[in-house]
C-alpha positions as CSV (number, residue, x, y, z in Angstrom):
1,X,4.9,36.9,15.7
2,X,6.2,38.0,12.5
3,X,9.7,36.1,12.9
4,X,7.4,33.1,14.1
5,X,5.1,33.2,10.4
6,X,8.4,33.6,8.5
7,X,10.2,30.3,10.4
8,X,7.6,28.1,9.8
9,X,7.3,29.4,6.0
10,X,10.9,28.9,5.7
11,X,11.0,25.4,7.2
12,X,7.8,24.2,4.3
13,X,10.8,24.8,1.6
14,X,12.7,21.9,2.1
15,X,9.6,19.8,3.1
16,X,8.2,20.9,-0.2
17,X,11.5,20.6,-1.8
18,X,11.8,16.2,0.1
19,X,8.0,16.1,-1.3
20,X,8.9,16.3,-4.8
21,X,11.5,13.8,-5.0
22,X,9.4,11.6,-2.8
23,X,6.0,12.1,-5.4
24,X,8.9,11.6,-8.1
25,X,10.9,8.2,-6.9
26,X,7.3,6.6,-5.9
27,X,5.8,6.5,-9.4
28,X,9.1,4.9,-10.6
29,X,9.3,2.1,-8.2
30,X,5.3,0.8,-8.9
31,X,6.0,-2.6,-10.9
32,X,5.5,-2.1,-14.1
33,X,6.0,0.1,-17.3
34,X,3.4,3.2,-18.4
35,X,4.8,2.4,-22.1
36,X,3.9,-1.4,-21.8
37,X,0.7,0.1,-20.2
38,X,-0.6,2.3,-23.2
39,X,0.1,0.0,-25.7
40,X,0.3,-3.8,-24.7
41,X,2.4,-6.5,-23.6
42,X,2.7,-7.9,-27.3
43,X,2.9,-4.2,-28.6
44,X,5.7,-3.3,-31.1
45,X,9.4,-2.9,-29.6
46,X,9.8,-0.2,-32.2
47,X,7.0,1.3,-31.5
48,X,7.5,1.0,-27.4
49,X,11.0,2.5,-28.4
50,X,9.5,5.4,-29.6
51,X,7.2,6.1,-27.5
52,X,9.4,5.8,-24.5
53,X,11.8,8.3,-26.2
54,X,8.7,10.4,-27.1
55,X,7.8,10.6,-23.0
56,X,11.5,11.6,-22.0
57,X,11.1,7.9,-20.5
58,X,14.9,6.7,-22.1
59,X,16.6,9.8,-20.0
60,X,18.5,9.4,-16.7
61,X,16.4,9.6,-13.8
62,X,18.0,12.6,-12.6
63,X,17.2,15.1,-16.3
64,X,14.1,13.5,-15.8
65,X,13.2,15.0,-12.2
66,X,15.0,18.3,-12.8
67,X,13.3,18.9,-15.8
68,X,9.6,17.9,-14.1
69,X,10.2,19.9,-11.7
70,X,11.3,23.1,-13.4
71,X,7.8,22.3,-15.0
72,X,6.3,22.2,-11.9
73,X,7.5,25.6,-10.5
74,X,6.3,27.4,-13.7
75,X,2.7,26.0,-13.3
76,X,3.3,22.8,-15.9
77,X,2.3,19.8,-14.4
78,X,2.7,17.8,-17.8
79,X,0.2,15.6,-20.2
80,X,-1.1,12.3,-18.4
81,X,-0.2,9.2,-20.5
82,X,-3.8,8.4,-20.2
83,X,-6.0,10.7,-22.1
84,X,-3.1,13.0,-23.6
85,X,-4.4,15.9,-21.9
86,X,-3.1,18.4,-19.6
87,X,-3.1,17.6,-15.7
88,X,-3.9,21.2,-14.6
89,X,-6.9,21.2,-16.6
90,X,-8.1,17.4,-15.6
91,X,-7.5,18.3,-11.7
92,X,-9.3,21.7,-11.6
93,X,-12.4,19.7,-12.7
94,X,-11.6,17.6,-9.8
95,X,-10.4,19.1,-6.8
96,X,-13.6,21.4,-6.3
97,X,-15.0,17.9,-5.8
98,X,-12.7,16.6,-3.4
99,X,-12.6,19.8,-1.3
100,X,-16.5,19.5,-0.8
101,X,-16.0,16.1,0.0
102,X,-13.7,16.2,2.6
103,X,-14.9,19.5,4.2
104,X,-18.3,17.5,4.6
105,X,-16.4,14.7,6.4
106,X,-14.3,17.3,8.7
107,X,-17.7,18.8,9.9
108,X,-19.4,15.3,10.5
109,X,-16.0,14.3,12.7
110,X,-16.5,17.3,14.4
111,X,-19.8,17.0,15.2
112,X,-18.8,13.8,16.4
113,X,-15.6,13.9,18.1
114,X,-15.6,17.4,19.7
115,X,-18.4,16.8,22.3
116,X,-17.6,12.7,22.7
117,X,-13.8,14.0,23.6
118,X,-15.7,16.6,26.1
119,X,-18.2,14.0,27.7
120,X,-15.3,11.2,28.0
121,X,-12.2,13.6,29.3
122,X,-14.7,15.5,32.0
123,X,-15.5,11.7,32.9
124,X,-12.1,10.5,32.8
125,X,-12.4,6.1,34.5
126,X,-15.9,6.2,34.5
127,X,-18.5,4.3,32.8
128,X,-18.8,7.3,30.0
129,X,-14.9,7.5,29.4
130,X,-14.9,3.6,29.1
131,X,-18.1,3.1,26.6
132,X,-16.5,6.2,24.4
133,X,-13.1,5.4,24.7
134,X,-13.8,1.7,23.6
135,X,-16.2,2.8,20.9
136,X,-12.9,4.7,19.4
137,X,-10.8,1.6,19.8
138,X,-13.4,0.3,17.7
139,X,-14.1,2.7,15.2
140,X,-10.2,2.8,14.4
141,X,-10.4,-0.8,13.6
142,X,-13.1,-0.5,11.0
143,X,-12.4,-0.3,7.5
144,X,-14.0,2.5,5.4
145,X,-14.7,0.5,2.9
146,X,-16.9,-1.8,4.9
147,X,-18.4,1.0,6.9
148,X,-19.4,3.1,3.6
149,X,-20.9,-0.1,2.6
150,X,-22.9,-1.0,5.3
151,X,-24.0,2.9,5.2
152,X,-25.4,2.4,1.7
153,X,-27.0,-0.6,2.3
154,X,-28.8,0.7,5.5
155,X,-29.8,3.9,4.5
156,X,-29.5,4.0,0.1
157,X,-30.6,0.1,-0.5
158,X,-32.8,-0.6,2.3
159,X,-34.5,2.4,4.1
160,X,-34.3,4.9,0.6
161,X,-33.7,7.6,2.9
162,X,-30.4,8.8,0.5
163,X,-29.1,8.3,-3.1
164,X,-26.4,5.8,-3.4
165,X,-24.1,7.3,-5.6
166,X,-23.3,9.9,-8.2
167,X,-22.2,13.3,-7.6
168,X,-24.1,16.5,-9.0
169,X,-22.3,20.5,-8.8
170,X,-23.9,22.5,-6.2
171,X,-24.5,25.2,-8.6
172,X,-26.3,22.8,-10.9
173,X,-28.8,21.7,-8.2
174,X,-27.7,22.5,-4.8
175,X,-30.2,20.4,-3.0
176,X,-29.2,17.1,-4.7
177,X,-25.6,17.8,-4.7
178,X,-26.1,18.1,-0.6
179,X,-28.4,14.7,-0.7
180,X,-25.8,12.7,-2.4
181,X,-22.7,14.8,-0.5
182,X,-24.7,12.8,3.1
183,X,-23.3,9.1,2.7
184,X,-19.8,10.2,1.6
185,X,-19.0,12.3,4.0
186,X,-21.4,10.2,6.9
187,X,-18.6,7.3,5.8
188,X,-15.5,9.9,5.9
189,X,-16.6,11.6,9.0
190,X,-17.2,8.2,10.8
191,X,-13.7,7.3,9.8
192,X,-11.9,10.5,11.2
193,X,-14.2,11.0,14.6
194,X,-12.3,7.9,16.5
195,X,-9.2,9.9,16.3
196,X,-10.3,13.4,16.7
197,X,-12.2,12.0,19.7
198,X,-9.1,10.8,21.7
199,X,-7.2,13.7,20.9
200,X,-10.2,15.5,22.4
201,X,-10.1,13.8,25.5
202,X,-6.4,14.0,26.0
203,X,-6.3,17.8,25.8
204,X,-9.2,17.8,28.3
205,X,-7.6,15.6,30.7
206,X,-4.8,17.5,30.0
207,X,-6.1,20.7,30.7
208,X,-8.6,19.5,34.0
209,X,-5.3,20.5,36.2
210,X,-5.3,24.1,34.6
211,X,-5.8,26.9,38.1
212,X,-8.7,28.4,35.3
213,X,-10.6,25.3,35.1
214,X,-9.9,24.9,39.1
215,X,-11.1,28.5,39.8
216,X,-14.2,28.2,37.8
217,X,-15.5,24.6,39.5
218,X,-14.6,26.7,42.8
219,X,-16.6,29.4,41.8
220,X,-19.6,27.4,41.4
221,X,-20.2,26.7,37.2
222,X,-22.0,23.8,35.9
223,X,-19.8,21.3,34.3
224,X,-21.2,22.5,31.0
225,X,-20.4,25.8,31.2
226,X,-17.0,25.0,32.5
227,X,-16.6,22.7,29.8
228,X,-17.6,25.2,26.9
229,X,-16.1,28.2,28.2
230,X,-13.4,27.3,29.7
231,X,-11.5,23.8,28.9
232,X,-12.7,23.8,25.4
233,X,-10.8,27.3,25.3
234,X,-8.0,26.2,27.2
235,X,-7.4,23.2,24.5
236,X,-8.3,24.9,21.4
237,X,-4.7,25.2,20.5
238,X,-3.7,21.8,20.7
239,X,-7.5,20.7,18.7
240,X,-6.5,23.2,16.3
241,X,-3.1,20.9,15.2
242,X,-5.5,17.8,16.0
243,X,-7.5,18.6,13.2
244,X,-4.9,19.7,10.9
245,X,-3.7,16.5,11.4
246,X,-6.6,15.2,10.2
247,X,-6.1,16.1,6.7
248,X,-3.8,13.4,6.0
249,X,-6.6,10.8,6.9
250,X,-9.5,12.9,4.8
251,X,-6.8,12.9,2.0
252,X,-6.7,9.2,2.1
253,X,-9.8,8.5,2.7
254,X,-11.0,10.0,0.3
255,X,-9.6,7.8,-2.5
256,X,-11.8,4.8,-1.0
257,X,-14.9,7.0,-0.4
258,X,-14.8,8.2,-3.7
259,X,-14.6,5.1,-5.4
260,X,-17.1,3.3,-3.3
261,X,-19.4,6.4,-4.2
262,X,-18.8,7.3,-7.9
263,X,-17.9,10.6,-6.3
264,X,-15.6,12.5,-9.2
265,X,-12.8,13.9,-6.8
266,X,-9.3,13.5,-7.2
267,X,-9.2,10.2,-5.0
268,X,-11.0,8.6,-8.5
269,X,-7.6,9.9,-10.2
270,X,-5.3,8.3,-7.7
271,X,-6.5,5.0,-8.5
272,X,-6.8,5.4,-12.5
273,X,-3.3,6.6,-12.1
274,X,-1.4,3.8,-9.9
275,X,-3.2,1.0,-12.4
276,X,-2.3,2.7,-16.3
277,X,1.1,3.8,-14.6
278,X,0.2,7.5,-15.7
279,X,3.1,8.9,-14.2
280,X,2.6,12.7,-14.6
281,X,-1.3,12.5,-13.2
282,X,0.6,10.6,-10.3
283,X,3.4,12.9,-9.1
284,X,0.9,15.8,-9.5
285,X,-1.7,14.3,-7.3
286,X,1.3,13.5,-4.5
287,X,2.5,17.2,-4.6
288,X,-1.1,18.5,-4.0
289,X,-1.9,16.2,-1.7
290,X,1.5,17.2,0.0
291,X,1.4,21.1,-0.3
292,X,-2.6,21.3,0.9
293,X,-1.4,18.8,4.3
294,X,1.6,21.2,4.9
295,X,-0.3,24.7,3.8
296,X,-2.9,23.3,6.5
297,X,-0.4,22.3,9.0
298,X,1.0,25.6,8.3
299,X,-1.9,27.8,8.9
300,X,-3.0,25.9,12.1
301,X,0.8,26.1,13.9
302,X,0.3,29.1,13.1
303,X,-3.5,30.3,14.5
304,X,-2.1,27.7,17.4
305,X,0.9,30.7,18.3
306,X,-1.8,33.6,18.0
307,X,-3.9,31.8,20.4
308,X,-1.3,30.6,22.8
309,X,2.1,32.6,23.5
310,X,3.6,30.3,24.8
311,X,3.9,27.7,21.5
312,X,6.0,30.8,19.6
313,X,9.2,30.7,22.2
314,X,9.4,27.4,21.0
């Protein structure tokens, strides 16, 4: 198990390694000019000229990626163009934030997913499996911009059930920060479920063959128990990636939740950074983005070895 942990450490380097030039070419092929952005289109030349030297901007591309990232691997993320301040400092604000945020969502996909999956796979060609797995089909169609909207006109604007926006720290006033966490992640869960769902109902169908899941129909089990004890266990390896997987579409998601929402998370940042050209705030939002979807990953290949031997010959 041991050798298993240290290959799939060993094989984040160069992923890490690929994510940094990836975060680092991205921000230079945006149209546009983060110079041209912070001071004008009718600014000074001289000025621009100084300014770009000032950044490090008038460098070859390559001094410019070796010395971000020796930065980078010291802790230095850089100033952002935009406020003049350091990143570090401006994303600790944020990322709490974000976390809450899309560990809110993960649960309400859960909640959804996990038993729909169950229901439709243990009904696999019925009536069940069709409604559910057409429901999916549609729910992966639906934007989550219009579906947070139509959340916050249903249940902020019309019914008053939930505040619309805002965000406030749970140790400020825990029950408000839960109230206004509801429609964000309600939106962001909705979003994710579709796909959790279908991977849900592919592992069980997958797993329906299994001599366990035979043996304990044989022996007499309601479906439910079956289902719980025995199927659900059976796939728990395979949901366990599923979800991981996930993280990429909570990641993304979040950058239209939290605008929609007024929700201070580092999605907010994202979008601030892409329009000023704030290059710094930029590539350090891609590389944490990046290093939390492959820590995850990570973690769940390897809790998907503990549980099932057979994944670590592999």
């Amino acid at each position: 198990m041991v050798q298993y942990i240290a290959r799939r450490l060993l094989l984040a380097i160069p992923l890490l390694f690929g994510l940094s030039i990836l975060a680092f070419a991205y921000v230079r092929v945006i149209p546009g000019d983060p110079v041209t952005a912070m001071l004008g289109v009718n600014s000074d030349p001289e000025l621009v000229a100084r300014l770009r030297d000032q950044l490090g901007l008038n460098e070859p591309w390559y001094q410019q990626y070796t010395s971000w990232l020796g930065n980078v691997v010291t802790g230095d993320l850089g100033l952002s163009y935009r406020s003049r301040m350091p990143v570090s400092d401006i994303l600790i604000d944020r990322i709490p934030a974000t976390l809450e945020l899309a560990l809110g969502g993960l649960l309400v996909g859960l909640l959804i997913a996990i038993p729909a999956g169950l229901y439709a796979g243990f009904r696999r060609g019925g009536r069940a499996d069709n409604v559910i797995t057409g429901a999916t089909l549609v729910g992966l169609a639906t934007p989550g911009f219009w579906l947070g909207t139509l959340l916050m006109l249903l249940l902020a604007l019309q019914l008053g059930w939930l505040p619309s926006q805002g965000y406030v720290p749970f140790d400020v006033d825990p029950v408000q920060n839960l109230r206004l966490l509801v429609l964000p992640s309600l939106t962001l869960g909705l979003a994710i479920a579709p796909y959790l769902a279908r991977l849900t109902r592919t592992a069980v169908v997958e797993t329906g063959g299994e001599p366990s899941v035979s043996y304990a129909r044989a022996q007499g089990l309601p479906e439910g128990t079956v289902a719980r004890t025995v199927v659900l266990r059976i796939s728990l390896p395979s949901l366990i990636v599923a979800i991981a997987l996930t993280v990429g579409f909570l990641l993304a998601g979040s950058i239209i939740v939290e605008e929609l929402f007024n929700w201070p998370g580092m999605g907010r940042l994202v979008a601030a950074g892409v329009s000023e050209r704030d290059y710094p705030m930029i590539q350090a939002l891609m590389l944490i983005y990046g290093v939390i979807f492959i820590v995850v990953n990570v973690i769940a290949e390897v809790l998907q070895g503990l549980l099932d031997p057979r994944v670590r010959l592999t």
